[in-house]
C-alpha positions in Angstrom: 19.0 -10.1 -39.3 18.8 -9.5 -35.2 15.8 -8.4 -33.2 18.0 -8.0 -30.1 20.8 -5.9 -28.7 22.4 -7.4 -25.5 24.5 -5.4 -23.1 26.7 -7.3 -20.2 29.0 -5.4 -18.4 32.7 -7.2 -17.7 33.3 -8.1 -13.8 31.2 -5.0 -12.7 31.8 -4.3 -9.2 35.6 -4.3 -10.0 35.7 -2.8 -12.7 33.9 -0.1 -11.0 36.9 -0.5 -8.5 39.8 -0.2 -10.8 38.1 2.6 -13.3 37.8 5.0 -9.4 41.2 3.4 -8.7 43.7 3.5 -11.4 46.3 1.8 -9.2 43.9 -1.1 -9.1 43.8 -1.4 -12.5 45.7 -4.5 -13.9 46.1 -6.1 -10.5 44.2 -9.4 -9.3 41.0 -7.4 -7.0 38.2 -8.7 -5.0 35.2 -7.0 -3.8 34.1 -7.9 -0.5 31.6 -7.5 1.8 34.1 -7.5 4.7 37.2 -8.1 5.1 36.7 -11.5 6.9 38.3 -14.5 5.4 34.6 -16.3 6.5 32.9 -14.1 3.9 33.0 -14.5 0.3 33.8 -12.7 -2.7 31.0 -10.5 -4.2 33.4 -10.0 -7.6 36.7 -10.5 -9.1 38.2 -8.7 -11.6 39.8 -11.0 -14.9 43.3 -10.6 -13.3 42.0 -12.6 -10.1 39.4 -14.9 -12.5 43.0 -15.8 -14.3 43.5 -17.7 -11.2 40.2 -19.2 -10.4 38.8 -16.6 -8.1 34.8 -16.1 -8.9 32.1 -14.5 -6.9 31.1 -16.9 -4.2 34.4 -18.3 -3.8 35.5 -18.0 -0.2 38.1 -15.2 0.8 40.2 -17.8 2.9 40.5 -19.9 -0.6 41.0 -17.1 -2.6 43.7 -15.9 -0.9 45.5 -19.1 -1.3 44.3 -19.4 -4.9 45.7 -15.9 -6.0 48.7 -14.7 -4.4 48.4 -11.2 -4.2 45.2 -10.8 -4.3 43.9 -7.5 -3.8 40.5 -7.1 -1.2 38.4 -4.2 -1.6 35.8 -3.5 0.7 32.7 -3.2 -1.3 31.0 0.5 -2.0 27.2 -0.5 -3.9 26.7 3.5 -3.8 29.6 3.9 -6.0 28.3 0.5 -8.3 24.3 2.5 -8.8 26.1 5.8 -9.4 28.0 4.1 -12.9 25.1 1.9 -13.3 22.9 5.2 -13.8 25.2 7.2 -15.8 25.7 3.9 -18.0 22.0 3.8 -18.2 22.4 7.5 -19.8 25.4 6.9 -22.1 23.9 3.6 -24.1 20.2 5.2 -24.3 21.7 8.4 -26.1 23.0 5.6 -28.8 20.0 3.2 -28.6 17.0 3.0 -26.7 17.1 0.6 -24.0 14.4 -1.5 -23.9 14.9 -3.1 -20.0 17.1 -3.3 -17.6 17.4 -6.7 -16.5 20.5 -5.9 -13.7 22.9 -3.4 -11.9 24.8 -4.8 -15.3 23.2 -5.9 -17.9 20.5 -4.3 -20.1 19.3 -4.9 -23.5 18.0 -3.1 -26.8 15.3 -4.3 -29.0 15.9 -3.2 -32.8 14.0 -2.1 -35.4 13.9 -1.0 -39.0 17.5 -1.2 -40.8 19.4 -1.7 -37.1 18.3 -5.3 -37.7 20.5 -5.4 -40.2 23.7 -7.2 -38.9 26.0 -5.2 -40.3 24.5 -2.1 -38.7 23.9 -3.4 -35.4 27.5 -4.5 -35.4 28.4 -0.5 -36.2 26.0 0.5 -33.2 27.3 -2.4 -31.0 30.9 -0.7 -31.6 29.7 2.7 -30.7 28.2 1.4 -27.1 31.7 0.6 -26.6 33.7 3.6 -27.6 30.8 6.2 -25.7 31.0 4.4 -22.6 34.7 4.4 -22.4 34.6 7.8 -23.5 32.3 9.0 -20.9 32.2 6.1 -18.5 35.8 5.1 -17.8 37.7 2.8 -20.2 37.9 -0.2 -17.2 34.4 -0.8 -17.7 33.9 -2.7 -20.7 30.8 -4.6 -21.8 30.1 -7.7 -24.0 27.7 -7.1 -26.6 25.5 -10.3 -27.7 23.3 -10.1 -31.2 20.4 -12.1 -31.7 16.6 -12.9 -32.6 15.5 -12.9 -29.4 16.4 -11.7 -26.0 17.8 -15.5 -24.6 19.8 -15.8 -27.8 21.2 -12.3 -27.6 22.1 -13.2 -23.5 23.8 -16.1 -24.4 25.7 -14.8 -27.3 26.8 -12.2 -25.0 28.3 -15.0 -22.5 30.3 -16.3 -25.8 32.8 -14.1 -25.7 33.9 -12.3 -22.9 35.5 -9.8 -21.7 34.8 -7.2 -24.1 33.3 -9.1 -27.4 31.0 -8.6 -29.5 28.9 -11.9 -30.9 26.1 -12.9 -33.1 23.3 -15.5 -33.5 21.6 -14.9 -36.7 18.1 -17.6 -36.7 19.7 -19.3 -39.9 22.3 -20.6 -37.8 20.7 -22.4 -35.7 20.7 -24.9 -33.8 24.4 -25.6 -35.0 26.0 -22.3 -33.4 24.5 -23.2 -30.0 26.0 -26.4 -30.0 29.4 -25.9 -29.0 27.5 -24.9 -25.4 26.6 -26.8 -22.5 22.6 -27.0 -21.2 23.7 -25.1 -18.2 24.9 -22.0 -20.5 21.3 -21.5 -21.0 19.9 -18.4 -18.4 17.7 -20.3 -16.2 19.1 -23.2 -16.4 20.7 -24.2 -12.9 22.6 -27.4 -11.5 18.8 -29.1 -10.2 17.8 -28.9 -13.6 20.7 -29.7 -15.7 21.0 -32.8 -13.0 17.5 -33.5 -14.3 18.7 -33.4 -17.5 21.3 -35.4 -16.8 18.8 -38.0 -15.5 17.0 -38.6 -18.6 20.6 -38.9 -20.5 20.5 -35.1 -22.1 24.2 -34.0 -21.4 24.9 -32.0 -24.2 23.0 -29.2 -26.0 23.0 -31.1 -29.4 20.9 -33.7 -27.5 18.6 -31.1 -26.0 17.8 -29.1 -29.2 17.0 -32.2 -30.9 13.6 -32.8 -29.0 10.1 -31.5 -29.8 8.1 -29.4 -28.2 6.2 -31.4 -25.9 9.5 -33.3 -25.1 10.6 -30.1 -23.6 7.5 -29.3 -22.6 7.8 -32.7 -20.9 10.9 -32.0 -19.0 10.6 -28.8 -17.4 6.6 -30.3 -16.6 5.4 -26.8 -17.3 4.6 -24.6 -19.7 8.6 -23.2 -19.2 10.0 -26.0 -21.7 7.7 -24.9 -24.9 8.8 -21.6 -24.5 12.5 -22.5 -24.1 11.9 -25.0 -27.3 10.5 -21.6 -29.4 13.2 -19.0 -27.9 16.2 -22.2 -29.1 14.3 -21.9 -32.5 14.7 -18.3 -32.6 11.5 -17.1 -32.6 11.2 -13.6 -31.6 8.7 -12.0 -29.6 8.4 -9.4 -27.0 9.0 -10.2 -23.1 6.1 -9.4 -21.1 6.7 -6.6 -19.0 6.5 -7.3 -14.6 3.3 -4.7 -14.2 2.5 -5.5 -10.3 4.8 -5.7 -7.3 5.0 -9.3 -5.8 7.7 -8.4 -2.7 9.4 -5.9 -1.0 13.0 -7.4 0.6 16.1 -6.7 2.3 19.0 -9.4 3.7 22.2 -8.8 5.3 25.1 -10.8 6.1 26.2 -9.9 9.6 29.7 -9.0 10.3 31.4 -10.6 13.0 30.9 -7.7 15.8 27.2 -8.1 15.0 26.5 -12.0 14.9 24.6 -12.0 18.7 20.9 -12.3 19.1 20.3 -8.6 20.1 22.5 -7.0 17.2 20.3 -9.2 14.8 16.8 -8.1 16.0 17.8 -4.3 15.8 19.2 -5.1 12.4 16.3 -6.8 11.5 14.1 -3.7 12.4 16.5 -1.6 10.8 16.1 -3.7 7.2 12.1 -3.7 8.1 12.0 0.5 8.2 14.1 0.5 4.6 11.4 -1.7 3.3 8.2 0.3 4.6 10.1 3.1 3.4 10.3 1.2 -0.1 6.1 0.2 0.8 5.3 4.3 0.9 7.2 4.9 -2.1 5.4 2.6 -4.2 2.2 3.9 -2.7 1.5 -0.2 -1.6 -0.3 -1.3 1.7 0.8 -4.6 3.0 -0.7 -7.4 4.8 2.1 -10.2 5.0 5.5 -10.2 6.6 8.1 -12.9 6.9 11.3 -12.6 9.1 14.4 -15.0 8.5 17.3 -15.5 10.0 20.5 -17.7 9.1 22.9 -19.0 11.6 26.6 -19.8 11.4 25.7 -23.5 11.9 23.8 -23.4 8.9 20.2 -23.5 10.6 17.7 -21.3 9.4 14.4 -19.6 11.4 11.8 -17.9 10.0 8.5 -17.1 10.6 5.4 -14.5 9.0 2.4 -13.0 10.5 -0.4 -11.6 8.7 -2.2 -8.5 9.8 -4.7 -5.6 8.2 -3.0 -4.2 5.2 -0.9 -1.2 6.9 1.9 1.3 5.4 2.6 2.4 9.4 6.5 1.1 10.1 5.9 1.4 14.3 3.0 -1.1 13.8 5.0 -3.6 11.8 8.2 -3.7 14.1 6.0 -4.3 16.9 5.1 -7.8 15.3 8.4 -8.4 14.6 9.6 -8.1 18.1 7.1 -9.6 19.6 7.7 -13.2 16.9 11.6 -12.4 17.4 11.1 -13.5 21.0 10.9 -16.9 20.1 13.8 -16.9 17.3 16.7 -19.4 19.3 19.5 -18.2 21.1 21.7 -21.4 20.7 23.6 -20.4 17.6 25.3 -17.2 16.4 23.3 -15.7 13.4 25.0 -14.8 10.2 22.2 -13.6 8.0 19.0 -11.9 8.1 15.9 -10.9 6.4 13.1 -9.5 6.0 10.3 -9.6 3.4 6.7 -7.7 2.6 4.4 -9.2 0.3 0.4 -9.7 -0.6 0.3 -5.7 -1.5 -2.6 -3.5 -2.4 -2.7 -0.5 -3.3 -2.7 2.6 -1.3 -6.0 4.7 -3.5 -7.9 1.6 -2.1 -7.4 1.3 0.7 -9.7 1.6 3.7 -8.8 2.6 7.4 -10.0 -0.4 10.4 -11.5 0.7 13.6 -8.6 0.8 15.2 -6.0 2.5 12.6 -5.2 6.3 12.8 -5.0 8.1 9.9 -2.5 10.7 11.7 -0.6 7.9 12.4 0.0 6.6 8.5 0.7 10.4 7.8 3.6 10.7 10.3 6.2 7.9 8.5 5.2 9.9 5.3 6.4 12.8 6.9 9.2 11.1 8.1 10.0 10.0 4.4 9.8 13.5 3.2 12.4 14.6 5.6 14.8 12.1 4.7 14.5 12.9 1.2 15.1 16.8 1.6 18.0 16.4 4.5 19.5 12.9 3.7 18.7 9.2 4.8 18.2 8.8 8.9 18.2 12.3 9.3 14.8 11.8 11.8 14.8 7.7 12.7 13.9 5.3 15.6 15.8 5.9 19.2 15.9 1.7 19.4 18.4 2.5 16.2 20.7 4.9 16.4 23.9 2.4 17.9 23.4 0.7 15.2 22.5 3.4 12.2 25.7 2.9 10.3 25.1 -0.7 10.3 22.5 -2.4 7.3 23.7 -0.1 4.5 21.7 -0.5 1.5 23.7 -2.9 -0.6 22.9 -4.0 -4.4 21.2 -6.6 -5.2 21.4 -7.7 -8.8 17.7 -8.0 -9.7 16.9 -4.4 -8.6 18.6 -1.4 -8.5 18.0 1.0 -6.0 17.2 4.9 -6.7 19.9 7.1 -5.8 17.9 8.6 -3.1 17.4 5.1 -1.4 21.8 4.6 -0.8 24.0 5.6 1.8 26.7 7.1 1.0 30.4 5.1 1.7 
């Protein structure tokens, strides 16, 4: 028996690539942000992962790693078009119970799909609908198991394109051929602390108690990894209330001076107030960032009267940019909204307009009906193409929110 359906597509971003691209497909590919040999890769398909190419791995290296090596300039419009079509295709042949990524979403089962025999069946027909009406390039691995980790991880077993099982009566023994670090969540500070009190191997970590594990993670966290590596089955809590509203961007070359970062900054700032409005959230905490080549970082945040209004937000942040150094060349920047309430509560200060928080809604409305930027900020428009909305794994953004490319 299996409570959980797992879904994980295969090197998505180029898959994407070589399923629009036929003449891509076979070939080592990498998607980039840019084509700068600084930059890194955002995805490789299997043919480039043959030869050690991974997401991360630095364009430069890669180039030398895999001789022809393919670079294609990423498209994340193109990525959240498939994503939402493949959200369509597997709920016509299961219900999908959340989607955890831009690729990966899972199922819960019930009545006689528990049954392994059947959710192998409907595992199989995930696969032949979404090559039949998605593009046979993008393939998926399918993990089976009790509970949601178990199902992830079974996925991870056996990829590209498998299908894998973890039925509760064989564990721990099945898991045991995997490493700690295999496990989602566990990263290399934790498996170092691992490490540290002599757990290598996952034979060695499944063999503690509870409060052992409870022990090592010093929270709460390690009982709840000790059930889930049991098996036990029960239903993730669902994220009811937004914590943050961000946007980053890696700057390319022509844009790495201090004035090109401020007006991208303010450009990432209106995309999130945008975001704010949508959500129907006030805010009353910002935080700025901003990377440099030398690897320095500056950041700072400002708290003010919960607001929606976009003009009175860019104001802080170009009055705090003043300060941000001039020394180094900036790579990367961000911006980030959080402490939200919500808009039905909220009450206007003496010195807020009403008309004012109308306006940007206005604004919104127009961009919806005529297309993104059609009305934006004067202190912009050099720099409108720049800042395209860009995927980022966690969250997928609504059709409506992506420029076109």
């Amino acid at each position: 028996m299996v409570d959980w359906l797992y879904i994980d597509f295969n090197s998505y971003f180029a898959s994407c690539e070589q399923q629009d691209n036929p003449k891509l497909r076979g070939k080592p590919i990498a998607v980039v942000p840019m084509m700068a040999d600084s930059t890194s890769c955002l995805a490789a398909s299997y043919e480039a992962k043959a030869f050690g190419v991974r997401t991360g791995t630095k364009v430069g290296e890669a180039k030398k790693m895999c001789p022809g090596l393919v670079l294609v300039p990423s498209r994340h419009a193109t990525y959240t078009r498939y994503h939402h079509r493949a959200i369509e295709v597997i709920d016509s042949c299961l219900p999908i119970h959340r989607v955890c990524s831009i690729d990966e979403m899972c199922c819960e089962l019930t009545g006689s799909h528990k049954r392994l025999e059947v959710a192998q069946e409907q595992s199989r027909k995930i696969k032949q609908t979404l090559a039949e009406k998605l593009g046979v390039s993008l393939t998926v691995s399918i993990g089976l198991g009790p509970n949601m980790l178990l199902a992830k991880m079974a996925a991870d077993m056996q990829k590209p394109n498998g299908v894998t099982w973890i039925e509760k009566e064989e564990l721990p023994q099945k898991l045991f051929s995997l490493r700690p670090r295999d496990i989602p969540g566990i990263g290399p500070k934790m498996e170092w602390r691992l490490a540290q009190q002599g757990i290598t191997t996952m034979e060695q970590l499944l063999s503690l108690n509870e409060r052992q594990m409870r022990g090592l993670w010093k929270s709460i966290v390690g009982a709840r990894y000790f059930r889930l590596l049991k098996g036990e089955s029960f239903r993730p809590v669902a994220e009811t209330e937004q914590k943050s509203i961000s946007h980053e961007h890696v700057l390319p070359p022509q844009e790495r001076d201090y004035t090109s970062a401020g007006i991208i900054l303010q450009k990432l700032l209106v995309k999130a107030a945008q975001r704010l409005r949508r959500g129907q959230w006030m805010t009353k905490r910002m935080q700025v960032s901003v990377r440099f080549i030398n690897g320095t970082k500056w950041k700072f945040e400002i708290s003010f009267h919960e607001t929606q209004d976009t003009s009175l937000m860019i104001s802080h942040l170009i009055k705090s940019y003043k300060n941000c150094p001039r020394q180094a060349r900036p790579i990367k920047v961000g911006v980030a909204l959080f402490d939200f309430s919500s808009e039905s509560a909220h009450q206007l200060s003496f010195f807020e307009s009403e008309k004012k928080n109308s306006f940007f809604k206005i604004i919104d409305q127009i961009n919806d009906k005529y297309g993104k930027d059609t009305v934006h900020l004067a202190s912009l428009h050099e720099h409108i193409s720049s800042a395209r909305t860009h995927i980022a794994f966690s969250r997928i953004p609504e059709l409506d929110e992506l420029d076109d490319n």
